[in-house]
N, C-alpha and C positions, 0 to 999 in steps of 0.2 A: 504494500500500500504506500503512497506517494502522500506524503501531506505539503499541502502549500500553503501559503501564508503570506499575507498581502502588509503592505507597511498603516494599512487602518486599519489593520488587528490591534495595534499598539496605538490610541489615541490620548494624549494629552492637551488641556486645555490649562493656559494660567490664567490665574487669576489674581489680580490687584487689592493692591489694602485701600479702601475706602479713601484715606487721610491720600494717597499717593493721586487717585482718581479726580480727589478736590482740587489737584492741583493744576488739572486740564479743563480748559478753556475750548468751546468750539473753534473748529477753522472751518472757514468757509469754501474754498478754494483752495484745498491742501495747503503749502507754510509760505507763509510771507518771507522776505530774506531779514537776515537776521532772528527769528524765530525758529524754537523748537519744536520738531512734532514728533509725537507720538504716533504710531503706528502700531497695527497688529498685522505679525506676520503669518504667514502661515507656510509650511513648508514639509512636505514629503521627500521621503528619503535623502535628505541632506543636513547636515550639520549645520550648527547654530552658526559657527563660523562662517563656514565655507556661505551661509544662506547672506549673513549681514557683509561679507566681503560683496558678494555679487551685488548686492541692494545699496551699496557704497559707490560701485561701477556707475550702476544702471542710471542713480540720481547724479550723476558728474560730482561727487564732494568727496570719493577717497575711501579707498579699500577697508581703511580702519577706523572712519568716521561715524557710522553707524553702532550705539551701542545697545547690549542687551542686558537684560537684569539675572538673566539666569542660562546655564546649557540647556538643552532639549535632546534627546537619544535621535541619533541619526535614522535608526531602521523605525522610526516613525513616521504618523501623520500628527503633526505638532503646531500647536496657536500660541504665542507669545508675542509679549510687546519688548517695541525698539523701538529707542530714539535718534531721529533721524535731524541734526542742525542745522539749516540754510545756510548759507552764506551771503554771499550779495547777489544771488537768484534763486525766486521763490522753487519749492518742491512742490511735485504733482501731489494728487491726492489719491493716487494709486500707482503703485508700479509693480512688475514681473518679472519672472525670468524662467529657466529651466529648474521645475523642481521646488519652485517658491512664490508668491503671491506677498503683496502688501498694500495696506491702505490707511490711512492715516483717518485715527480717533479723535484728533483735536492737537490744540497748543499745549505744551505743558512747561513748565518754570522748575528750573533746576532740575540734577542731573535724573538718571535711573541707573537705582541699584536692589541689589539680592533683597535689604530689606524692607522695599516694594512690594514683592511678592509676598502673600497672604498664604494660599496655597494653589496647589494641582491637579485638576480636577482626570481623573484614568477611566475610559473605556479599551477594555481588555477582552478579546477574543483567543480564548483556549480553544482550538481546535484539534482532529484525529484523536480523540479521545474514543475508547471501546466504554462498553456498558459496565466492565468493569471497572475503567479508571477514571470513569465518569464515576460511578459508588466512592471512590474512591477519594475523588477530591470532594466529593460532600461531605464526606465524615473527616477528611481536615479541614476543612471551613467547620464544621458544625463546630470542633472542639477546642476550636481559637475565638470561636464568635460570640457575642457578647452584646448586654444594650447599657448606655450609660443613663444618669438619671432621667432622663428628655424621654427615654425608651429610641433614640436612636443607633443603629447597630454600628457595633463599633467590633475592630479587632486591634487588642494592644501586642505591638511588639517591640524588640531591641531595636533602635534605632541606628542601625549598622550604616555604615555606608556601604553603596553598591557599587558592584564589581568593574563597574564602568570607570570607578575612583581611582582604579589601582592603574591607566595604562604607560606613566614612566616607569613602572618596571617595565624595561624594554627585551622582551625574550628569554627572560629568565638572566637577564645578564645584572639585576639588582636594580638599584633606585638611583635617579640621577639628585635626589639630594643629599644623598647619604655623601655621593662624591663632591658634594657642592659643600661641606660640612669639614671633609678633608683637606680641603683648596685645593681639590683636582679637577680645575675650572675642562682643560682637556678632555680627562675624561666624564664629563659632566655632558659637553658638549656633544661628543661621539654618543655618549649614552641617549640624549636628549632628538640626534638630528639625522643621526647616519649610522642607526643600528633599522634597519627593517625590521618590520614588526605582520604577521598576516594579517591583522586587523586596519593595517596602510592601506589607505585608495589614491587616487588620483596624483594632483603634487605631491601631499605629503611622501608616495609611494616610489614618486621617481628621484623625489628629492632623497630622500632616503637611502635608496639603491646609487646613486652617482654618489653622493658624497663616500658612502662603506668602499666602494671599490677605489678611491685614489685619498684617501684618508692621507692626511697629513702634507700631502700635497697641494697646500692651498690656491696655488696661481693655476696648473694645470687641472684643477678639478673645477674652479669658475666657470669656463664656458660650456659646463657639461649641466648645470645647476638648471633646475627653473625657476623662473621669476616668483619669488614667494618672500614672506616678511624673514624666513629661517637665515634667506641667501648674507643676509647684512652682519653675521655671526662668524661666515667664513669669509666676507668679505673684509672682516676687520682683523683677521689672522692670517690674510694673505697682505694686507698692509704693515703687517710685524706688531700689532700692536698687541698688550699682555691676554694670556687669556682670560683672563677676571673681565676684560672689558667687551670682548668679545662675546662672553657669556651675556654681558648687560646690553648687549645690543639685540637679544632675540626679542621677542614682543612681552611685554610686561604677563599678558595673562597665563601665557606658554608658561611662565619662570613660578608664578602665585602655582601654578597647578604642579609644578616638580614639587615643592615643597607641601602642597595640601594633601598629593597624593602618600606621601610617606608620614604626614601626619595623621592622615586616615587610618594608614596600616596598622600605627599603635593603637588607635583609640577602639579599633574594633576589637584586636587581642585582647584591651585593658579591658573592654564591656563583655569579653567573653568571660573572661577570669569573676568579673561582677554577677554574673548571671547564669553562669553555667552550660555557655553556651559551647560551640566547638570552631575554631577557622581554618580554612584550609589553607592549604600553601601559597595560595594568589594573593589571600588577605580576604575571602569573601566568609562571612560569619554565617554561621547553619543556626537557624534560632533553635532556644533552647525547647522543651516539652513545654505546653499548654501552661501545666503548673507549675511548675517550675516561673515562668511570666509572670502569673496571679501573684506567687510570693514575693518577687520582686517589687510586683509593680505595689502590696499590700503594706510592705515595706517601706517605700519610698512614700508614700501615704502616710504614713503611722511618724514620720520625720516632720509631716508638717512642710514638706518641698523643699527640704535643706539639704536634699542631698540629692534633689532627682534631676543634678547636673553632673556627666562626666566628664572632668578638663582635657583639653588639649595637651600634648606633649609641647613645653616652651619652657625659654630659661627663667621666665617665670612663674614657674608651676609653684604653687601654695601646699607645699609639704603639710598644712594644718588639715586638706581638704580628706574628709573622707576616702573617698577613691582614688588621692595620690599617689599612694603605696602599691597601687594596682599600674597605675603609670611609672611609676618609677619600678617595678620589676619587670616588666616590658622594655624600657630603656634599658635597663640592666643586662638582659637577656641581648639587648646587642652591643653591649659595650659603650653604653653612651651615660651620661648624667643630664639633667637640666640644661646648664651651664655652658654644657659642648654644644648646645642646640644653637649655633652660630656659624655665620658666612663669613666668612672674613675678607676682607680687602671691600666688600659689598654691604650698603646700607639696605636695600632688598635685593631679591624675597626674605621675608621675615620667618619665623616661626613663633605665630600670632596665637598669644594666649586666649582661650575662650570657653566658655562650658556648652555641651551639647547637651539636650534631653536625650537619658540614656534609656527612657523608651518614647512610642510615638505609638500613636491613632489612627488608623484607615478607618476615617469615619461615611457613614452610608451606605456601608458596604451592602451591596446585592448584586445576586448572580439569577439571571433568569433561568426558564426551564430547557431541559439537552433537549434539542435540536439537530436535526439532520445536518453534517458538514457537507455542503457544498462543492469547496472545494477537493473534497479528497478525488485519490484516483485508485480506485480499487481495482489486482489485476485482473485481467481477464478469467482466468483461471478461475477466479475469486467472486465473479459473477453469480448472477442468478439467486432463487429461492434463498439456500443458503449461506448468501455472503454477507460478511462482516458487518453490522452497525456502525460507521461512523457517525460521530456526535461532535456538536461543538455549545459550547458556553458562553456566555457574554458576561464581566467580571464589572462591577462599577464600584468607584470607592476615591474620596479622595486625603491627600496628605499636605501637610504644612508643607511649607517650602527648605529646602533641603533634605528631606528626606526622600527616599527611593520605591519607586514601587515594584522592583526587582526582588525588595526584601518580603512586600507579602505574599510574590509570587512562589519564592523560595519558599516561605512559613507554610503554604500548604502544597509546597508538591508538584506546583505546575510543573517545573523547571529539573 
C-alpha cells in the first residue's frame, strides 16, 4: 500500500495577540512609502525564509527586508504574518510568487516579533491508518485527554522542543555552537555552511555541496558559490580577514539558531530528567506515560507556579532555581559549567537566559470520525471484497507560541 500525503495535511494558522492587532491601522491601497505593512502570508511547501526572501524580490525593497514573527514547517500549508516596510515607493496590497501568496492586513507601528504571536492554531490529517491503528490512536488520545475547568478539552504535555530545533547538528558531525564556545570560528563555519545535510534543498543544497568539496580554498571555491546571504562568510575568509568575523558576517538569524539549537538540546535532556521522560540521540524527547504528566503537572500546581518554569542553559543560570541542578548535570554531562557558556572575541549570538513552561496545553483538541483515505493506493493484488480498510483522521488542537505540534503528535503515536 502506497500512502500519500499532501502539504495541507499539515495546516497551521497564527494567530496575533490582541494588544499587537491594536497596533494596525487600515490601509487602503496596500502601504504608502515610508509606512509599514503588515501582511499575511500564506505559503505551501516552502520555508518561512526562503517564502519572505522571495516576497522581499517580488516588492523591489530586499531579500532581507521583509520580517516574520515566527518559523512555519516547510512541508506545510502555513498562514503567518510579515512585515513588509516601504521605502520611498508605496507597496501593493497583494503580491505572489511560486509557492506563496501575500496581502497586506493594514499599517502597523513598530517592529514584529515572537512575542506577537499568541498562539497556532493545527489542522492535522493522519492518514493510511488500518482499523487497527486507527483503535489504536484512540486509546492514546483517550489516555492523554482531559477537560480543564471551562470543560474545554485539553491534553497536557512536556513542552519539548521539536525535532525540527535540532538541525545545526549537521550529520551527526555535532553542534556548531558547541564549536562557537571553543573559538573554533573555522570549524563553526564548515559545520554551519558546507557540511550537507539530506534535509538540504535548493541553494542551501548546492551551497552546501560547493563549499565541502574545495573547503579551505577560499578564492577558488567563490565562483563555484551561489548567490545566497551564507556567500559573504567565505567571502570574508577569502579577503584574509579573522574567522570570528567571518562567522559574524553570516545572517544574524542563521547565528540566534546555532546557539538556540544547542540550547534546546539541554533543556529537553534537563525536562527529561524533571519528568521522567526518555530522548533520543537527535535530542527529540519521547513524553513520558499519561501519569507520570498528571504528577508532574499536580506538582507544579501544589508550588503555586514557582516552579513551573525550566531555565535555559546560560552563564547566568540561578543555581537557587529548583530545576538548576537538572541543568547543570546536563552541562556536566558535556563538560561544560555556566560560565563556559561564552563566545568569545563575539558580542553575539548570546546564550540568552530564560525560563520555558516545562509543560504546555493542546487546547481544543478534536479528532473527527475514521474516514475513508482517499489518497491511498492499494495494490492491485490487494483489491476487491477483501482488501485493506484504509482510514484517515482529521486532528485539530491548538498551542501557544513556541511550542510544537510535533510533540503531541509524538505523545500519541502518530509519528
Amino acid at each position: 500500500m502506497v500512502i500519500r500525503r499532501t502539504p495541507e495535511d499539515f495546516r497551521v494558522v497564527e494567530v496575533l495577540r490582541p494588544e499587537a492587532l491594536a497596533r494596525v491601522t487600515p490601509a487602503q491601497e496596500g502601504v504608502p512609502p515610508g509606512r509599514r505593512g503588515l501582511y499575511l502570508l500564506t505559503k505551501r511547501s516552502v520555508t518561512t525564509l526562503d517564502a519572505t526572501g522571495a516576497m522581499g524580490r517580488a516588492l523591489e525593497i530586499g531579500t532581507g527586508a521583509v520580517r516574520h514573527a515566527g518559523l512555519k514547517d516547510k512541508h506545510a500549508l502555513t498562514v503567518q504574518h510579515v512585515l513588509a516596510p516601504a521605502g520611498e515607493r508605496a507597496l501593493p496590497a497583494s503580491v505572489e510568487g511560486p509557492g506563496w501568496s501575500a496581502k497586506v492586513l493594514g499599517l502597523i507601528e513598530g517592529d514584529l516579533t515572537a512575542g506577537d504571536i499568541y498562539r497556532n492554531d493545527f489542522v492535522i490529517t493522519v492518514r493510511g491508518l488500518s482499523r487497527a491503528s486507527n483503535q489504536r490512536l484512540s486509546a492514546h488520545i483517550r489516555a492523554r485527554l482531559g477537560r480543564d475547568a471551562t470543560g474545554t478539552s485539553i491534553m497536557t504535555l512536556v513542552n519539548a522542543f521539536g525535532a525540527q530545533r535540532f538541525g545545526s547538528a549537521r550529520a551527526g558531525e555535532g553542534w556548531v555552537a558547541r564549536r562557537l564556545i571553543e573559538g573554533d570560528f573555522v570549524g563553526a563555519l564548515k559545520l554551519a555552511i558546507a557540511t550537507p545535510h539530506r534535509k538540504d534543498s535548493g541553494v542551501q543544497r548546492d551551497f552546501a555541496r560547493a563549499a565541502a568539496k574545495l573547503w579551505g580554498a577560499w578564492g577558488e571555491m567563490l565562483p563555484l558559490l551561489p548567490a545566497c546571504p551564507q556567500r559573504a562568510a567565505i567571502e570574508a575568509m577569502a579577503a584574509g580577514r579573522p574567522a570570528h568575523e567571518a562567522y559574524a558576517a553570516l545572517p544574524h538569524f542563521l547565528q540566534e539558531l546555532h546557539v538556540d539549537a544547542y540550547q534546546s538540546w539541554i533543556w529537553n535532556h534537563a525536562a527529561a530528567l524533571a519528568s521522567g521522560a526518555s530522548v533520543d540521540a537527535e535530542g527529540v524527547l519521547h513524553q513520558p506515560a499519561p501519569e507520570l504528566v498528571r504528577s508532574l503537572a499536580a506538582r507544579l500546581a501544589a508550588s503555586g507556579g514557582a516552579s513551573a518554569e525550566l531555565p535555559t542553559a546560560s552563564p547566568e543560570l540561578d543555581a537557587g532555581h529548583e530545576f538548576a541542578p537538572l541543568v547543570l548535570k546536563v552541562l556536566a554531562g558535556e563538560g561544560l559549567e555556566p560560565p563556559g557558556l561564552v563566545i568569545p572575541q563575539l558580542r553575539r549570538p548570546r546564550f540568552e537566559g530564560y525560563g520555558r513552561a516545562l509543560l504546555v496545553r493542546a487546547e481544543g483538541f478534536a479528532m473527527n470520525k475514521a474516514e475513508g483515505d482517499e489518497l491511498a493506493e492499494v495494490p492491485a493484488a490487494g483489491a476487491g471484497a477483501g482488501a485493506p480498510v484504509v482510514l484517515k483522521r482529521v486532528l485539530r488542537f491548538s498551542l501557544p507560541s513556541g511550542s510544537y505540534a510535533t510533540v503531541v503528535l509524538g505523545a500519541i503515536e502518530v509519528w
